[in-house]
Structures are given as C-alpha cells and as structure tokens.
C-alpha positions as CSV (number, residue, x, y, z in Angstrom):
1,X,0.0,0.0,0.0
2,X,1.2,3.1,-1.0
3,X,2.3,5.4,2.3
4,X,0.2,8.5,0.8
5,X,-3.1,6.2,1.3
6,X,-2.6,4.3,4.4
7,X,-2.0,8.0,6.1
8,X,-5.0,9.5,4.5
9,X,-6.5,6.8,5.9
10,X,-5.1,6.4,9.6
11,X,-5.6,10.4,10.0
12,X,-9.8,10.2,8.2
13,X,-10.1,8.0,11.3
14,X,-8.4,9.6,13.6
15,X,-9.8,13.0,12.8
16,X,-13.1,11.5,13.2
17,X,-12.1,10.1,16.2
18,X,-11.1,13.3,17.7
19,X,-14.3,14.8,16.5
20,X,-16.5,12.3,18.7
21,X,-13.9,12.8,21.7
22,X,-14.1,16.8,21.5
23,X,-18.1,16.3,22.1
24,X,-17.7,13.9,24.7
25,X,-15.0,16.2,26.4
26,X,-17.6,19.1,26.5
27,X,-20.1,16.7,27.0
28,X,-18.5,16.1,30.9
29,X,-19.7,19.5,31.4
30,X,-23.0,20.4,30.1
31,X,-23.7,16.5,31.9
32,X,-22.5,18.4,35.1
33,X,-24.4,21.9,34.4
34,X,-27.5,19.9,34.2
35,X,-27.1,17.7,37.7
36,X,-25.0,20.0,39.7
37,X,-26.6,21.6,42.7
38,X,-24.2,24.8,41.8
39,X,-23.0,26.3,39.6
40,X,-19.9,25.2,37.3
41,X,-19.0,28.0,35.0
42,X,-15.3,28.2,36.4
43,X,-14.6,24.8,35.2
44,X,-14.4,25.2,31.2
45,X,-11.1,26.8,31.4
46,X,-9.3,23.1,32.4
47,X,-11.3,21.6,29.0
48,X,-9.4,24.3,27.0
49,X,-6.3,23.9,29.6
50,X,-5.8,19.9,28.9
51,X,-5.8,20.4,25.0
52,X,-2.5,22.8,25.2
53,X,-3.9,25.7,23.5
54,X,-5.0,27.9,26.2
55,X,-2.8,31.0,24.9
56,X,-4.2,30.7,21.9
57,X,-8.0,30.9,22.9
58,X,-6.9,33.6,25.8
59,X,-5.6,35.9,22.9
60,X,-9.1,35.1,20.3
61,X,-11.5,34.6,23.4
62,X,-10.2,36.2,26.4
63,X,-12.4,34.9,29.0
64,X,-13.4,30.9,29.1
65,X,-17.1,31.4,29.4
66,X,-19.3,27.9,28.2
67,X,-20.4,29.9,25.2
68,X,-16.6,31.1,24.5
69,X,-14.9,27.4,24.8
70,X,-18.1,25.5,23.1
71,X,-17.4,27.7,20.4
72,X,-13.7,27.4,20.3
73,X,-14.3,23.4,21.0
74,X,-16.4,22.9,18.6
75,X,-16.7,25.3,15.4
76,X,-13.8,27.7,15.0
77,X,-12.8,26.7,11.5
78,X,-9.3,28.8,12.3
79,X,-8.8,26.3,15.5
80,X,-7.2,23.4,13.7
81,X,-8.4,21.2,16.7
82,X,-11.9,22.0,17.0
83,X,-14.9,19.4,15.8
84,X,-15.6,22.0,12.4
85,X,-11.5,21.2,11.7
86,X,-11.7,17.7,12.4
87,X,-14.2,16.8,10.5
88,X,-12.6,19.1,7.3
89,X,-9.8,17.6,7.8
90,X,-11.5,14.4,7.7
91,X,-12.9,15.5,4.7
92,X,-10.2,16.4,3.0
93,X,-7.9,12.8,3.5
94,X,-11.3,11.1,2.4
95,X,-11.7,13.0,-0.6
96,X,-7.6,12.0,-1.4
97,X,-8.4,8.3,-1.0
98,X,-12.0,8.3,-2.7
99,X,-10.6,5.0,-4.9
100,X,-9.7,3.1,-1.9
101,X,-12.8,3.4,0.4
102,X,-16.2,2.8,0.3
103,X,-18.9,4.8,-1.5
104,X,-20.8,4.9,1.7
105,X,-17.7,5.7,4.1
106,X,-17.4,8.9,1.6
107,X,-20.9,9.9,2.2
108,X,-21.0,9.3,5.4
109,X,-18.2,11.8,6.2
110,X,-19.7,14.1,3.8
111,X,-22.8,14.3,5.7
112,X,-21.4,14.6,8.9
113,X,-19.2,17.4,8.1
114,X,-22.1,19.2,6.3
115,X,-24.2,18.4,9.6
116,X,-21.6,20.2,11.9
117,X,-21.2,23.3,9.5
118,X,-25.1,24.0,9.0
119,X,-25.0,23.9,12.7
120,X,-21.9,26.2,13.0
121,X,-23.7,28.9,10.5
122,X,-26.5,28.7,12.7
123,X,-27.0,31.9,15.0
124,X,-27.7,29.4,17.7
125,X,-26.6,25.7,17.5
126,X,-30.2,24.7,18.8
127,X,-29.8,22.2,21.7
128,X,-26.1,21.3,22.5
129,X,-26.5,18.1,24.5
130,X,-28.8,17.0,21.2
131,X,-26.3,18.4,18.6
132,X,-23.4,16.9,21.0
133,X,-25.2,13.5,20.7
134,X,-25.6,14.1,16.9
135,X,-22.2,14.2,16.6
136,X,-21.2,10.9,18.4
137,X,-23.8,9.0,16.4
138,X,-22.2,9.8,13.4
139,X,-19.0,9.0,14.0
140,X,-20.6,5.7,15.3
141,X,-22.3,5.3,11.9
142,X,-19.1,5.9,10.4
143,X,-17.0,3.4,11.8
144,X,-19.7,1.1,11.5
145,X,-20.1,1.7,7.5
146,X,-16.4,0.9,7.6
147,X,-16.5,-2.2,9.2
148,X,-18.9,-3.1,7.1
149,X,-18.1,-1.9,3.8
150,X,-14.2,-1.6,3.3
151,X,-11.8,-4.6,2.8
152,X,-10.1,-6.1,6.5
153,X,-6.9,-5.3,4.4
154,X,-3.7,-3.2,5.3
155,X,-5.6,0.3,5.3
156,X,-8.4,-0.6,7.4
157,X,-6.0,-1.8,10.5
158,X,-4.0,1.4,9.7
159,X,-7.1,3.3,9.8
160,X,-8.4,1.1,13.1
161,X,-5.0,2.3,14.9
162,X,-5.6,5.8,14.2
163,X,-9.2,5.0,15.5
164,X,-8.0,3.7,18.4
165,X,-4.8,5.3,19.3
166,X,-6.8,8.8,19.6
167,X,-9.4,7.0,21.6
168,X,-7.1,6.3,24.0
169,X,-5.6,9.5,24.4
170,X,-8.3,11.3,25.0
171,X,-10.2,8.5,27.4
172,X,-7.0,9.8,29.6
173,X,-7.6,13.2,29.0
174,X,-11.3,13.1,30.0
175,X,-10.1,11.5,33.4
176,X,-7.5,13.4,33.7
177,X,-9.7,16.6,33.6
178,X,-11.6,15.2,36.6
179,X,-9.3,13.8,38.6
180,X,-6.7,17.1,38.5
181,X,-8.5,20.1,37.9
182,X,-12.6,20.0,37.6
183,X,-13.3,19.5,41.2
184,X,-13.2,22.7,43.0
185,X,-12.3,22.4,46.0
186,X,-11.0,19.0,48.2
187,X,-13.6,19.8,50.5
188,X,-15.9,18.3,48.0
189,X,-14.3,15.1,47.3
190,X,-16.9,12.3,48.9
191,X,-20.0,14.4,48.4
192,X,-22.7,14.5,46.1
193,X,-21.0,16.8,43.6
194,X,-18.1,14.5,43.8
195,X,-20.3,11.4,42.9
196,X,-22.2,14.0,40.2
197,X,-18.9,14.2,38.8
198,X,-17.6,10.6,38.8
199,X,-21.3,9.6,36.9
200,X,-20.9,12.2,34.4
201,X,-17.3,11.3,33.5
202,X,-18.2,7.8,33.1
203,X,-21.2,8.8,30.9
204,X,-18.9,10.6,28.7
205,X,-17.2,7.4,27.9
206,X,-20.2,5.9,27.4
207,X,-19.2,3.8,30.6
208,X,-21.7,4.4,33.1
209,X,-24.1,1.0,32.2
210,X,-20.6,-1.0,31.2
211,X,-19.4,-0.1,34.6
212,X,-22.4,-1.2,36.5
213,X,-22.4,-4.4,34.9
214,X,-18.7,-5.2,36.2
215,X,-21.0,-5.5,39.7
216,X,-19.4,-1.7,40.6
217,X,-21.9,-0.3,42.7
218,X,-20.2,2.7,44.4
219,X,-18.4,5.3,42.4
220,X,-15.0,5.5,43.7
221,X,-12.2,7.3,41.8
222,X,-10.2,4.1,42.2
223,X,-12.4,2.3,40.9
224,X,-13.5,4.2,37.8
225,X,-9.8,4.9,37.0
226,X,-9.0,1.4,37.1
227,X,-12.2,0.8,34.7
228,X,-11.6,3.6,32.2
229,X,-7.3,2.6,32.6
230,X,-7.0,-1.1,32.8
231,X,-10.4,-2.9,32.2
232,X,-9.3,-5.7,29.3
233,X,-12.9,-5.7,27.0
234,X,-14.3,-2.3,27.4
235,X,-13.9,-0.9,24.5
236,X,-13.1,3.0,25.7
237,X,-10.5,1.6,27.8
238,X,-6.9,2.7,27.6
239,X,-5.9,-0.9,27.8
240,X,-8.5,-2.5,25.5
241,X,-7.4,0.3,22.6
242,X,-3.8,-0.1,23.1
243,X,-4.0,-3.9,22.9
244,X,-6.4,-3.9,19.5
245,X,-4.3,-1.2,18.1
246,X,-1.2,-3.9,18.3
247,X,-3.1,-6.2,17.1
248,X,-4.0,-4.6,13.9
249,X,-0.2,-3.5,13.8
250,X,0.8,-6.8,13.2
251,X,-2.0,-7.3,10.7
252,X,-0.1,-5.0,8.7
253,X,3.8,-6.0,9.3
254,X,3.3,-9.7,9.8
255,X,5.6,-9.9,12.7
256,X,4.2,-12.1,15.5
257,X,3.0,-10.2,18.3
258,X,5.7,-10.6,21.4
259,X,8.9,-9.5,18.7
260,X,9.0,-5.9,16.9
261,X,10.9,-5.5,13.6
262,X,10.3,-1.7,13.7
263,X,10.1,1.1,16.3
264,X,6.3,1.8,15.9
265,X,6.2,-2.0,17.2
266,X,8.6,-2.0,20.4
267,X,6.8,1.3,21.1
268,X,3.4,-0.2,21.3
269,X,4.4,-3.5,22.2
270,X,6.2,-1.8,25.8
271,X,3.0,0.1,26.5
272,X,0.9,-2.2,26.0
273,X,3.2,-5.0,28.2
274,X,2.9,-2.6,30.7
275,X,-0.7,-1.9,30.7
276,X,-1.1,-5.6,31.0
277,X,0.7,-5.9,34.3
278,X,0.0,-2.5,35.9
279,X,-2.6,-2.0,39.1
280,X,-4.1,0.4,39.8
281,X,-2.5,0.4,43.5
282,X,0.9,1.2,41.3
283,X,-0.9,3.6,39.2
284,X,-2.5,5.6,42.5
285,X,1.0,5.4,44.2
286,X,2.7,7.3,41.0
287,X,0.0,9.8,41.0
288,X,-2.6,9.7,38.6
289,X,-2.7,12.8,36.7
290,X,1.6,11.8,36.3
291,X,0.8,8.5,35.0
292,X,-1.9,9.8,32.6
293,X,0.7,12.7,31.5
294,X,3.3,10.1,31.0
295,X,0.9,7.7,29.2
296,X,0.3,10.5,27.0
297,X,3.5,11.3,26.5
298,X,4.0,7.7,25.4
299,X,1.0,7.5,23.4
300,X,2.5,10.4,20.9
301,X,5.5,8.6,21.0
302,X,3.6,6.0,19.2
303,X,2.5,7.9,17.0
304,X,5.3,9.5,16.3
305,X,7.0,6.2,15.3
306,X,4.0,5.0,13.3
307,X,4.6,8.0,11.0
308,X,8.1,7.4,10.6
309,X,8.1,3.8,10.1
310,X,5.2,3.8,7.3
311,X,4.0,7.4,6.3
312,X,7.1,9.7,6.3
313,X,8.7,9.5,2.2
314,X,12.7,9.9,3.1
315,X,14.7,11.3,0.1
316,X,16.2,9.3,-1.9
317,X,20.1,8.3,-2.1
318,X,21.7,10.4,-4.2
C-alpha cells in the first residue's frame, strides 16, 4: 500500500475520532451543568487547559465562558483542533483516497461534516446536549459503515490504529480533567457533587451501564480509574485500545505479536506490556494525573514512530 493512502486513511479516522472525543469532552460538562446543585461555570477553562492551547483561545477569546470554549471546541474553523477542523480535515484525506474506500464511508463523512457546519452557520446551534449526541452517532455510523463496507486489508488496521490510538488518548484526558483540575475544591471530594462528577465522567465514555455491569456499585475514583485505565474488554478503555491497536499492527507487518521489527512495534508493544501488568495500587501510588501525562506522552511517542516507520517519504540516495 502506497504510504500517501494508508496515512490519509489512519488520520480520516483519527480526525473522526477526535471529533466524537471533542463532544464527549464538552459533554463532561453540560452533563455536570445539568445535575449539579451549583453552579460550574469556572470549570471550562481546564477543558481548553488539557488540549495545550489555552494561549491561543486567551488571545481570540479572552475569557473561558461555556459559550466562548463551546465555540472554540467545537466550530472555530481557524482552530485546527476543533470538531468543524476535524471533520474538514476528515474530509479532506477522504476526498484523497476516494478509490480506496467505500462509496458509503465517503458519504458518510460528507454528511457529517455538512451536519456540523449547517449547525456552526446557525445563529444558535439549537440544543447542545442533542447536537453533541448528533455528533457521536455519526461517528458511530461511520465506523460502522467501515466495518462493514471496506476490505479487512492493510488500510483498514492502519485506519483502526488511528481510530484507536486517539481513543485512548483522549479516554486519559477526559479523566484526567476530573481527577486534576474540575473539582473545585478537596472539600468536596466524597460528596454529592463528587459522585455527580464521577457519573458524568463515566457517561462521557459511554461507561456508566458498562461499569455497573462489572458488579461496581459505588463510584469511587479508584475504581473508575481502574475501569476507564486497565479494564481488558471495554472498549473505551486505555488498555482495551492499546491492545487492538497492536493487534492490527501486526495485521499490517506480519511480525508475530511478542517480537518488533520496527520502532512503531517496540513502542506499542512496551505500553501495552505494561498496561497488562500495571494496578491500579501502582498507578495511585505514582500519581494519577503523572501517570496519565506520561501515558500521553507515550501514546504520541507511538504515533510519532508510526509515522516514521510507514508514512514519512525519506529522500532518496543520491
């Protein structure tokens, strides 16, 4: 496969990716402005805090109101982050790679991006948690037309790492958000603003039901860490993403998983041996917001080796 397609393909699904994260990032806190007894206002500066660009919206936005990082977060075309980007972007690669995917994959990101503009053009958005929810079925829809409709070959496991490896990072960022910064005070840990928070953080991941199911009853940091960190067949999970995202690796290489011919492999392969034989006693006794910084840290490392190793055209010998 040529490198050109496989990396129009790994960053179609990774921008689309990013796009549902985004809304489930914001989502933490309308979920929050909703149940919370008080209110939350002073807590959207950590969502535009966690993404590193917090200069950037100071000098455009000055002040981190809901209405000022919603539209930041979600439809500043000059933000090359926000969901309007992503899904350009998105756009963009699919439009490059046309011959390769599916009819139905094209249309599908077509309409979504068309969805998100309308909405951005809009003097009001309408309903945000409805419009937010919009947003996360289609990328559903999307990855499900893909499954469905494109070839289990070499550029659907590169575009299922991109998938996944952007899952994972921003799974960490939502509870890192939480765990660091969105609480207000530590007089409030334990009480029912504490548990508001821990339920809306787990409904963001689409984890709440999953997590009652493991027989969780209380909502404990710990124990939501270790879910959204270490849990082996949730899907959202750190863990569960980083181990699928090997896997389709070596779909692509052929190298049995265990060995690495290639530094995108010992990357991977490392984290994910290490994710298989953390706890989350280790994990609490680091520090969790360090461990999540460093597994982010790690995580780009990743993907800065997958570039290198497939998509990065070196110059030829002269």
């Amino acid at each position: 496969m040529l490198s050109r397609v496989a990396d129009s393909i790994y960053w179609l699904n990774r921008y689309i990716e990013r796009a549902e994260n985004i809304a489930r990032f914001i989502d933490v806190n309308l979920n929050l402005l909703l149940d919370s007894p008080i209110g939350v206002t002073q807590q959207w500066e950590p969502l535009v805090l966690t993404t590193g660009d917090l200069p950037l919206f100071k000098e455009r936005y000055g002040e981190a109101t809901a209405e000022n990082v919603i539209r930041f977060l979600t439809f500043d075309s000059n933000y090359s982050n926000s969901i309007l980007s992503c899904l350009n972007s998105a756009r963009n690669n699919a439009r490059s790679v046309r011959e390769i995917i599916s009819s139905e994959m094209w249309q599908q990101v077509n309409a979504f991006y068309f969805m998100v503009k309308e909405a951005a053009q809009a003097d009001s958005p309408g309903q945000l948690p409805e419009f937010f929810s919009e947003v996360k079925l289609a990328s559903h829809l999307f990855a499900g037309i893909t499954n469905a409709t494109m070839t289990h070959n070499e550029g659907w496991h590169f575009g299922q790492i991109g998938r996944l490896l952007e899952r994972a990072d921003k799974t960490s960022r939502i509870l890192d958000v939480k765990y660091f910064i969105l609480l207000p005070s530590v007089k409030d840990v334990g009480t029912t603003l504490d548990d508001l928070q821990w339920i809306a953080l787990l409904r963001s991941a689409s984890a709440y039901e999953m997590y009652r199911k493991q027989g969780l009853h209380r909502i404990t940091p710990m124990s939501v860490a270790k879910f959204l960190v270490l849990e082996r067949e949730f899907p959202r999970s750190m863990r569960f993403c980083i181990q699928q995202a090997e896997r389709s690796l070596h779909e692509i290489t052929g190298t049995p998983i265990g060995t690495w011919c290639n530094p995108a492999e010992r990357t991977l392969g490392r984290l994910r041996s290490d994710l298989d034989y953390l706890t989350i006693d280790e994990i609490v006794h680091v520090g969790l917001h360090e461990f999540l910084d460093s597994l982010q840290q790690r995580m780009n490392e990743v993907g800065k080796n997958v570039f290198e190793t497939f998509f990065a055209l070196e110059p030829a010998n002269r």
